[in-house]
N, C-alpha and C positions, 0 to 999 in steps of 0.2 A: 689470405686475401690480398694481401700486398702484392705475391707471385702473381697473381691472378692481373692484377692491373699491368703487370710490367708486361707479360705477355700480349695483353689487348692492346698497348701503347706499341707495339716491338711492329706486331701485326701492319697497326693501321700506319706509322711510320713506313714500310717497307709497301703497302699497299698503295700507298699517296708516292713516292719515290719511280716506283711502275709506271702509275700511272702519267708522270712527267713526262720519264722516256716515254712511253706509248705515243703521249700528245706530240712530243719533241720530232720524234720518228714520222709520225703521219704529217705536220708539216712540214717535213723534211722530200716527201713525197708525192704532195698533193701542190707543193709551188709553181711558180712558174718554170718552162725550161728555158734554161740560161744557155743561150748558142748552140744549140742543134744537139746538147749534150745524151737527151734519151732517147734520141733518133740514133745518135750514135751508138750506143749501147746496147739497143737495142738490134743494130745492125751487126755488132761484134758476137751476140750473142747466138744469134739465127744462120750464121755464113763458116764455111767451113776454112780450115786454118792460113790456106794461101789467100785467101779473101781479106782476113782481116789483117794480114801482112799487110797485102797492100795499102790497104784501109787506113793504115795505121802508118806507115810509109810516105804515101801518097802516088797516082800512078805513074809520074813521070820519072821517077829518082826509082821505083820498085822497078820495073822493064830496064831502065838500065843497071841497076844491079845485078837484076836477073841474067842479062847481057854480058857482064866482066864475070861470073861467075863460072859460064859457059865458056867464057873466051879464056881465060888464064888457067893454065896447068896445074894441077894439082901440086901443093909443095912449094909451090913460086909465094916469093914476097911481093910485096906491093907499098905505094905510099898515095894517099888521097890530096889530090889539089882541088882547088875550086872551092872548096867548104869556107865557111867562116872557122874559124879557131873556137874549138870547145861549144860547135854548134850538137843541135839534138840531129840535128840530118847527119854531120860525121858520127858521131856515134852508132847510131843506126845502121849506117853501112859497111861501118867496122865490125858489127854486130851479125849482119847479114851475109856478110864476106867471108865466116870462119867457117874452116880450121885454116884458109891460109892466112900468113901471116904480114900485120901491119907493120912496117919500119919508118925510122925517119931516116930518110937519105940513103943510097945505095940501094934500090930494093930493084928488082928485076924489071916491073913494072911500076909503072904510073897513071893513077887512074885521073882521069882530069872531068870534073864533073861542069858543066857550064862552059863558057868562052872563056879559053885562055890562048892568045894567040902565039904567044914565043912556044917552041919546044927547048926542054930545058937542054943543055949543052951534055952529053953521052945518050940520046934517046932520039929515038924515033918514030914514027905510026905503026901503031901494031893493028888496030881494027878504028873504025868510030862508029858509033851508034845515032843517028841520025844528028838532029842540032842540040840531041842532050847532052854530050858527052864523047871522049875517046879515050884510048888507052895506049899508052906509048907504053915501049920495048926499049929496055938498054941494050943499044946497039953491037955488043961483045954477044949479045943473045941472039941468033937465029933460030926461027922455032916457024 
């Protein structure tokens, strides 16, 4: 008899535990949406994979990735200005950028994201992309 109770205690313990999460879960679900977050989600989920790049990017900085991607040669290094330091947008574009490769200093090109008015000293214009962005060329390179 004893077995017997430990078993109905084990049960209703693990039944009532369920049922927390269950509750926990539903208003987990059924809250408010905090900043456009199941619009979002719901948008990542419905849109096919260059969609949610963007999406996820944003469209002005995804067009001009899109942009140095097409413009720089295959195998060429590069080095990103205009970012903040240890921003999520440099990441992202070092992300978007691969397999070529990111350097600091020396790199063949220079991608310069935003207004930056000096060109740094061995570089030159290589292409620019309207008022978002351009990319300079070490001048030892003609291409």
């Amino acid at each position: 008899m004893i077995t017997v109770n430990r078993r109905v205690n084990k049960r209703a313990i693990l039944k009532a535990v369920f049922a927390a999460w269950l509750v926990l879960w539903m208003f987990f679900l059924i809250r408010e949406d905090k900043d456009g977050q199941y619009g979002g989600l719901r948008y990542l989920y419905t849109h096919d994979h260059g969609s949610k790049v963007r999406y996820i990017i944003g469209d002005k900085l995804y067009g001009f990735l899109v942009f140095c991607r097409q413009s720089i040669p295959e195998g060429s290094t590069y080095e990103l200005a205009g970012f903040e330091r240890f921003s999520v947008n440099k990441v992202r574009a070092r992300y978007f950028l691969w397999p070529l490769k990111n350097v600091e200093g020396d790199a063949d090109f220079r991608i310069v994201y935003g207004r930056e008015d000096t060109e740094p000293e061995g570089y030159k214009e290589y292409k620019q992309y309207g008022g978002t962005g351009r990319i300079l060329v070490k001048e030892e390179r003609n291409r």
